[in-house]
C-alpha positions in Angstrom: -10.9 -19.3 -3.1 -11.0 -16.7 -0.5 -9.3 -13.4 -0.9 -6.2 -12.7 1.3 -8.2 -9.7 2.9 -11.0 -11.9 3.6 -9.0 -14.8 5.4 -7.0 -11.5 7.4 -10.3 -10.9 8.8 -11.9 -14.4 9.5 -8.6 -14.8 11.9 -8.8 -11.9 13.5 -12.6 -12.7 14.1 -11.5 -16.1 14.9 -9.0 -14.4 17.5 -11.3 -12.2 19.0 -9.6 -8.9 18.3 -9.7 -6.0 15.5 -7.7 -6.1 12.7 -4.8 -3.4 12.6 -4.5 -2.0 9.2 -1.6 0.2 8.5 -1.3 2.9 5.6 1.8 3.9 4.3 2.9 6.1 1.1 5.1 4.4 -1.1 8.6 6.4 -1.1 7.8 8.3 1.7 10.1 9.1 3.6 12.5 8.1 1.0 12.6 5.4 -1.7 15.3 3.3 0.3 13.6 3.9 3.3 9.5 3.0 2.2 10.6 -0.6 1.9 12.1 -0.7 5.1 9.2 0.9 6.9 6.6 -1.2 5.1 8.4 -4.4 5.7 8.7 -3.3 10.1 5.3 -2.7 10.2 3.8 -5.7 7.7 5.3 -8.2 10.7 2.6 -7.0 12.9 -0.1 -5.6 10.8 -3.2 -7.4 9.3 -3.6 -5.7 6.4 -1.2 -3.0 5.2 -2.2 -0.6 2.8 0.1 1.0 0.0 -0.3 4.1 -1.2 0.5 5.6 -5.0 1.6 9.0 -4.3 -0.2 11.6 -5.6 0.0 15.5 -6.2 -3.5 16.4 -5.2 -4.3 14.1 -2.0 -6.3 17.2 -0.6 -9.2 14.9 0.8 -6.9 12.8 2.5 -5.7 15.4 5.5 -2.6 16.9 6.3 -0.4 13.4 7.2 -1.5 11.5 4.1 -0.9 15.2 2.1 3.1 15.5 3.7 3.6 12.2 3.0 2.6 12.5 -0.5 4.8 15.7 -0.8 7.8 14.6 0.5 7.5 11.2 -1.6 7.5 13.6 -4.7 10.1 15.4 -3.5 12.2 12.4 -3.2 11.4 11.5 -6.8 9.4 8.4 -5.9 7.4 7.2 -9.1 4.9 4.8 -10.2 7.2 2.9 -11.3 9.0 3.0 -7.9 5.8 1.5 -5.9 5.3 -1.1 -8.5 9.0 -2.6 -7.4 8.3 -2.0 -3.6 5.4 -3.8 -3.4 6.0 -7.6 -4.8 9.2 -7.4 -2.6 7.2 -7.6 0.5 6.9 -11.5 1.3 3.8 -13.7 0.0 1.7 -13.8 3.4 1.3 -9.9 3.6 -1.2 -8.4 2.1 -1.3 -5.6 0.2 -3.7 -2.9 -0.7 -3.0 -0.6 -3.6 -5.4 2.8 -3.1 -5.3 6.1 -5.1 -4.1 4.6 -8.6 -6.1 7.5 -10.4 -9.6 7.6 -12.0 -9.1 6.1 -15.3 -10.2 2.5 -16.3 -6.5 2.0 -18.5 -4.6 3.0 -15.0 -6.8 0.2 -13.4 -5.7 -2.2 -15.5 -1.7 -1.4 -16.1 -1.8 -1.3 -12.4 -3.7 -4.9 -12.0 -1.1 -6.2 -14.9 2.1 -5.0 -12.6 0.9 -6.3 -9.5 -1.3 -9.1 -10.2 -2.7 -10.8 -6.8 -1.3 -7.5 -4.7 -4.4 -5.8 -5.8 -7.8 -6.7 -4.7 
């Protein structure tokens, strides 16, 4: 079976046009707000891409770095994405990115979200 991400692309190709891929943090610019925003811009996007705030995004330039900050700010948690991310309906896809280094984060974070996470 093919992946999601794989069929996104195959129409695209299909429809003779790039995919658009949108990246959002999760909780910025609030919590109430990231599902809102994710779920505006999933109705035209391809592939949208979720981000796990993180406190040291310093290779990621200054956008993806504000966003983090003011998604802390706000309180967002792990938690938090975990819940904003299965809400989205079943023919977006989702991308979880930046869920830390460790092989035991990999694999809370594939337990949570299940067929989110490719």
């Amino acid at each position: 079976m093919k992946s999601k991400i794989s069929l996104a692309f195959e129409n695209c190709k299909k429809e003779k046009r790039p995919a658009l891929i949108t990246y959002t943090v999760a909780g910025d610019n609030n919590k109430n707000n990231s599902f809102k925003i994710l779920n505006a811009i999933a109705k035209h996007s391809d592939i949208c891409e979720l981000s796990f705030v993180h406190n040291c995004p310093i290779a990621d330039g200054s956008q993806i770095q504000n966003s983090s900050y003011r998604a802390l700010k706000n309180g967002i948690t792990l938690s938090d994405t975990f819940k904003i991310a299965p809400k989205l309906k079943s023919s977006d896809i989702i991308i979880v990115n930046s869920c830390g280094d460790s092989i035991k984060d990999r694999d809370i974070i594939k337990k949570k979200l299940g067929s989110y996470i490719r």
